[in-house]
Each structure stands twice: as C-alpha cells, then as structure tokens.
C-alpha positions as a Python dict, from the first residue, in 0.01 Angstrom:
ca = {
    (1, 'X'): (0, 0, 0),
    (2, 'X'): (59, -326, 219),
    (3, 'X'): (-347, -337, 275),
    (4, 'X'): (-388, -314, -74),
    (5, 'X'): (-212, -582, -153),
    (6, 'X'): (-302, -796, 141),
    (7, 'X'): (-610, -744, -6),
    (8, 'X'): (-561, -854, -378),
    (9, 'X'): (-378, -1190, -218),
    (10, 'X'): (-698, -1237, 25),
    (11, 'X'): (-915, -1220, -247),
    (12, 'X'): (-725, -1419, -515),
    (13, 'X'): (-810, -1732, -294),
    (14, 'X'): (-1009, -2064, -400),
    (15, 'X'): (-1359, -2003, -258),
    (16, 'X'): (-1311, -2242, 18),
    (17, 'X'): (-1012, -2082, 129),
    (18, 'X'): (-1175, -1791, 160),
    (19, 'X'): (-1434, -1896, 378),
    (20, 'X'): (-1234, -2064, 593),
    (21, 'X'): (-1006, -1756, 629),
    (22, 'X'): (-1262, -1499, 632),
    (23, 'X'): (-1408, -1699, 973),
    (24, 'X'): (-1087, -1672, 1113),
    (25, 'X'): (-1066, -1323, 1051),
    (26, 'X'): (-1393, -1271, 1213),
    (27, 'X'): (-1395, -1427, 1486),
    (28, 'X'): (-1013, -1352, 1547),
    (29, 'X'): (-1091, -952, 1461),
    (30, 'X'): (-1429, -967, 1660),
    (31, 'X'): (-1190, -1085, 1985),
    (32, 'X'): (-904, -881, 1940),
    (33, 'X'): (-1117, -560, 1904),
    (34, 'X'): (-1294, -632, 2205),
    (35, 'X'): (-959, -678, 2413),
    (36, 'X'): (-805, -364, 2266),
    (37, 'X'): (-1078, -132, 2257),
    (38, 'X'): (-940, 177, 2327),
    (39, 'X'): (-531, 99, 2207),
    (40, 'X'): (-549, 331, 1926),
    (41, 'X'): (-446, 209, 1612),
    (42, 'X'): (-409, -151, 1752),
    (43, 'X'): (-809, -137, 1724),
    (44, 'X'): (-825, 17, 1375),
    (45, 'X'): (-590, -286, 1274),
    (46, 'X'): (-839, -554, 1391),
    (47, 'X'): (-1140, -376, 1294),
    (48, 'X'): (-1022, -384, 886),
    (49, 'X'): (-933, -746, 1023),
    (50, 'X'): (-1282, -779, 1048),
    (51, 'X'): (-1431, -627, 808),
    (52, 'X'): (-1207, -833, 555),
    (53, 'X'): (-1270, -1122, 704),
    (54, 'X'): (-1699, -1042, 658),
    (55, 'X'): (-1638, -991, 279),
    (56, 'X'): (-1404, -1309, 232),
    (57, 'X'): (-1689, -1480, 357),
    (58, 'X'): (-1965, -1345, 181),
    (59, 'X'): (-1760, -1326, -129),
    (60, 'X'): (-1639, -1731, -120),
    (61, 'X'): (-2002, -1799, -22),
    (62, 'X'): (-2115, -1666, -325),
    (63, 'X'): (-1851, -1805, -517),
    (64, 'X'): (-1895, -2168, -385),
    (65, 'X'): (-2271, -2121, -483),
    (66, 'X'): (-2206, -2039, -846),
    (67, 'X'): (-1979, -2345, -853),
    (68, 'X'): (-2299, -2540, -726),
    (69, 'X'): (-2511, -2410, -931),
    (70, 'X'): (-2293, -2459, -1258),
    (71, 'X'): (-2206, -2794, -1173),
    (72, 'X'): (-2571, -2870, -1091),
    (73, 'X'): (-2606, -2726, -1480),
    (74, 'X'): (-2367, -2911, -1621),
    (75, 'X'): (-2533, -3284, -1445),
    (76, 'X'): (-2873, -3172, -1609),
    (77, 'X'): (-2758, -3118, -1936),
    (78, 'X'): (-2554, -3453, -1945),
    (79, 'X'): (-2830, -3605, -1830),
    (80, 'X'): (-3101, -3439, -2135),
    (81, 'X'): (-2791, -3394, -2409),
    (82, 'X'): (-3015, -3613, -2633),
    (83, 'X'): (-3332, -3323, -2597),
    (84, 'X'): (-3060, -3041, -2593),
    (85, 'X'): (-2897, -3148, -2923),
    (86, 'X'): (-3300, -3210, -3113),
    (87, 'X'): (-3364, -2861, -2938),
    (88, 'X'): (-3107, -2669, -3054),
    (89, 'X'): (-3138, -2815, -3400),
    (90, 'X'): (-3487, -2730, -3435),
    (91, 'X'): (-3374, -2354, -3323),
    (92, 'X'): (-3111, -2300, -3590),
    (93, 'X'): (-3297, -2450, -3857),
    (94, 'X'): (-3603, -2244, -3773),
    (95, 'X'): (-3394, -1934, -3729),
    (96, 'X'): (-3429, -1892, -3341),
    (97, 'X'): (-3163, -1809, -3078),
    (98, 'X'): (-3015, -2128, -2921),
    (99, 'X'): (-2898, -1901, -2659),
    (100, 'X'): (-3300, -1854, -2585),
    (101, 'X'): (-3344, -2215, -2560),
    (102, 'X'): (-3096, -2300, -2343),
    (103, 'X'): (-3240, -1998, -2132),
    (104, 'X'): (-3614, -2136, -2169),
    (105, 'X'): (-3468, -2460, -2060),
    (106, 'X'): (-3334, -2331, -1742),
    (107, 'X'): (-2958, -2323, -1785),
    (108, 'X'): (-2932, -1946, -1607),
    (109, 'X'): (-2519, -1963, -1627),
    (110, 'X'): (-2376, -1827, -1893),
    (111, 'X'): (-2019, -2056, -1861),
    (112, 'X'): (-2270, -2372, -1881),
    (113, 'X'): (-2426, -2214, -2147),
    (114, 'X'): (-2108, -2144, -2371),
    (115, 'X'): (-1978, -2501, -2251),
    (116, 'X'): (-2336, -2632, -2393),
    (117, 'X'): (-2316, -2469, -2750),
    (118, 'X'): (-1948, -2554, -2758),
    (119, 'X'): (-2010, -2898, -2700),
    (120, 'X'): (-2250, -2943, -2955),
    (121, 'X'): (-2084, -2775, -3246),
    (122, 'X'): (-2349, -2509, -3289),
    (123, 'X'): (-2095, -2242, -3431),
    (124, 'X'): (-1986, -2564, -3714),
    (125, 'X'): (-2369, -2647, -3758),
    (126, 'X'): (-2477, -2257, -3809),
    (127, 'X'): (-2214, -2205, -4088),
    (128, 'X'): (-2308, -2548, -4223),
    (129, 'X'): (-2695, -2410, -4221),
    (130, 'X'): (-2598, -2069, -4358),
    (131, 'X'): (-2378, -2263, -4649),
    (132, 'X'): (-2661, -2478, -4760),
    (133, 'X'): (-2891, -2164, -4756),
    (134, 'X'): (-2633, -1995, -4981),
    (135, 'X'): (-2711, -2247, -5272),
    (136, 'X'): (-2366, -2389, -5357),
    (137, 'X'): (-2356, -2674, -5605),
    (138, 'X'): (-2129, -2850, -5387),
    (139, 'X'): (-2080, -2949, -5022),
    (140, 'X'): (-1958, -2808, -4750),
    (141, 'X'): (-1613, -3044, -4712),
    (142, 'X'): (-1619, -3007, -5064),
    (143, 'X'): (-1509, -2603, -5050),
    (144, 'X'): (-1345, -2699, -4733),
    (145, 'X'): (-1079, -2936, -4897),
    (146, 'X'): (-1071, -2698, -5214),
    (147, 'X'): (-953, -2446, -4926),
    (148, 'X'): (-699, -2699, -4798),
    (149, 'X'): (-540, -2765, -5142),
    (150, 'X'): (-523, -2379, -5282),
    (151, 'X'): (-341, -2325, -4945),
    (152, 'X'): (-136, -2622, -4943),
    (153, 'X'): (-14, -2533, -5280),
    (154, 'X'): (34, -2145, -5197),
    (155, 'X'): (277, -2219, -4926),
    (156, 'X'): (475, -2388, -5158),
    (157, 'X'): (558, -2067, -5363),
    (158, 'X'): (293, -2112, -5646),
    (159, 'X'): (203, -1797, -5828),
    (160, 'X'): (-134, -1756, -5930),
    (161, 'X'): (-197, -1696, -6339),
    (162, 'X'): (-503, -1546, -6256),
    (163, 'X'): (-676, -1847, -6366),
    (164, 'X'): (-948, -2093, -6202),
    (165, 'X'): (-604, -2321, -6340),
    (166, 'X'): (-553, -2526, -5994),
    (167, 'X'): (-943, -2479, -5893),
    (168, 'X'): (-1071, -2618, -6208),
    (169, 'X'): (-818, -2918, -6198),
    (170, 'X'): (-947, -2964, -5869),
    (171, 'X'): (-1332, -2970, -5925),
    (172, 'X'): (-1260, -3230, -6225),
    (173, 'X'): (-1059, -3441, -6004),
    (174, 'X'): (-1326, -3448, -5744),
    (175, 'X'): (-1609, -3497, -6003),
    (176, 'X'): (-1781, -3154, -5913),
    (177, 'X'): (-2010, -2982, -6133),
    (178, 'X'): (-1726, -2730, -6320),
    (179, 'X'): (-1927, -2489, -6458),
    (180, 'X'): (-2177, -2453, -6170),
    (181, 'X'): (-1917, -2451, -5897),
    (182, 'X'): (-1678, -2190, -6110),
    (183, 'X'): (-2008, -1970, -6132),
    (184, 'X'): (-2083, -2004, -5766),
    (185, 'X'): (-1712, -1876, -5639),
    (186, 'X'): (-1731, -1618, -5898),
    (187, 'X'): (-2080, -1480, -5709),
    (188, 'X'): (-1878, -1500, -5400),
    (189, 'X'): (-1602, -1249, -5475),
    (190, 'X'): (-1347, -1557, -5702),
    (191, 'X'): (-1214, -1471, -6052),
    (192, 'X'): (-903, -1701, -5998),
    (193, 'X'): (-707, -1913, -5768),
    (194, 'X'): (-598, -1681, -5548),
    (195, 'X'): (-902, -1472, -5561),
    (196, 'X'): (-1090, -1840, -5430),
    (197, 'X'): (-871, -1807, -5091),
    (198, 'X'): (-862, -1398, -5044),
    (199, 'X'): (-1239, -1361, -5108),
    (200, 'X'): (-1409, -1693, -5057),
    (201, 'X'): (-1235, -1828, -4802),
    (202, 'X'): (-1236, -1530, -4578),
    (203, 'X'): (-1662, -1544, -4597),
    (204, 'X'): (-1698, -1896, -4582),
    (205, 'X'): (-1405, -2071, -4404),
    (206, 'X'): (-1508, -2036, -4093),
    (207, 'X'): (-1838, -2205, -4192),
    (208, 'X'): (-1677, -2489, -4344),
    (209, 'X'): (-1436, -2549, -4106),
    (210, 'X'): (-1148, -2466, -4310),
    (211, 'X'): (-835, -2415, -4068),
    (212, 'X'): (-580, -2223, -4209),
    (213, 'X'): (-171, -2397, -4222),
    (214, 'X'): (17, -2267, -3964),
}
C-alpha cells in the first residue's frame, strides 16, 4: 500500500522534477545497495529505490521531449499560420481531411494538432461549408439570429400556435425571402415556431453557431 502510493505521488511530478528525483534515486539506490548488500530487506528497500528512480527518469525524459517537440510545433505553425489557414481551406472545400494536412505538413502531435484546428475555426467553417451546400435561401447568421430570437422569446413563457407566427414576422422584418425560407425549414423537419428550434436547430445550430441561453 505505502509503495503504491509513493508511487502514484512519484509519478504525478512535473517532468523536470522527475528527472531530477529519479537521479537521486539512482545514484542514492545504486550506493546504498552496494553498502548493504547482504542486510536483508534493507537491500530490497534500495533496490525498488532504484528501480523507481530508472523509470522517473526515463519517464520525465520522455515527457520533457514531447513538451519539446510540441512547443517546437506550435513555433512552426505560428510562423506558416498564413499557409496553414489557405491549406486547410482548400481541404474542406475540396472535401479532404484537415487532420491529413496538418499530418502531411508535419505536425505529428495530436495536442498541436487539435490546438491548430481550434485556432482556426475549422469546426465553425465546416458547418458554414455544409450550410451553404444545403441550399438555404438565407445566410448562415441569418438562421443563427432566427435561433436567438425563437429562444429568446421561448424563455419568456411564449406558447407556440403552431404557426410560422413569430418566424414569419421575423423573416419580414429582416427582409428574407418568406416563402423560400418557410419552404426551406419545412424540408428541414419545421412546421411551426417551435418545430424551427426542436428540429432545425438541433441539425443546424451547431453549424451556425447558434449558442443556446443559459
């Protein structure tokens, strides 16, 4: 039990610190064992002393070479963001994995990865792609505000007639093509307000950016 947990604290160290205290073991585990060869369980105590000390080291070695590497990564792609952002435009409109690109590119580690597509919006850009391939006769910010005000106006205790009543007074305000845009959400799961924000909104908010009141 107490080696057990020694070990979980050992190895819930910063990298460095591991290193540094895996040498100590080693060195102080390779002396000790020498001097009390032969003392029973005295020996067996500096020999795990040891051998924990070899895999601190070997495991904050490793540890402080990912950190290298990622941060080596990370320089590179601040460096090419400009080629990184026309790349992985090319790839979603073309249909390719960005993932791949990044990959062809060199960028081996997955966290720089993630942190690469992150930065650049490509989850916002690939619903923004797969929206314009859907053929809506209105914009993206356009469904994403028609979002915002059906859920404004829900959380304020509004009960849907099981009309377009709201949606339509919407689309007129914002000078949207009525018809068109009514026969759009309709294809999309909408035969009234709160059809528009149980059916559309759950396949398309996401894409749109739509976030939800809290």
């Amino acid at each position: 039990m107490t080696e057990t947990f020694l070990e979980e604290q050992l190895l819930g160290l910063s990298p460095r610190r591991k290193v540094m205290v895996g040498a100590v073991l080693v060195l102080g585990g390779g002396v000790a064992s020498a001097v009390l060869w032969g003392m029973g369980w005295l020996v067996g105590a500096t020999i795990f002393a040891f051998v924990m000390g070899v895999a601190l080291v070997l495991s904050g070695s490793g540890e402080l070479a990912r950190i290298r590497a990622q941060d080596a990564e990370v320089e590179k792609a601040r460096l090419e963001w400009s080629e990184l952002e026309r790349g992985a435009g090319d790839a979603l409109r073309h249909g390719r994995s960005v993932v791949r690109f990044l990959q062809e590119r060199g960028y081996r580690e997955f966290a720089v990865r993630r942190w690469i597509v992150a930065e650049l919006g490509i989850d916002a850009r690939r619903g923004h792609l797969e929206f314009e391939a859907a053929g809506a006769p209105f914009s993206a910010d356009q469904l994403r505000k028609l979002f915002e005000r059906l859920d404004e106006v829900s959380g304020k205790g509004y009960e849907c007639d099981h009309q377009f009543t709201l949606t339509r007074r919407f689309l007129e305000e914002q000078r949207m093509p009525t018809a068109a845009s009514l026969r759009w959400l309709g294809e999309h799961g909408a035969g009234c307000d709160c059809e528009v924000i149980f059916n559309v909104e759950q396949q398309w908010g996401n894409r749109v950016g739509f976030e939800p009141r809290r």
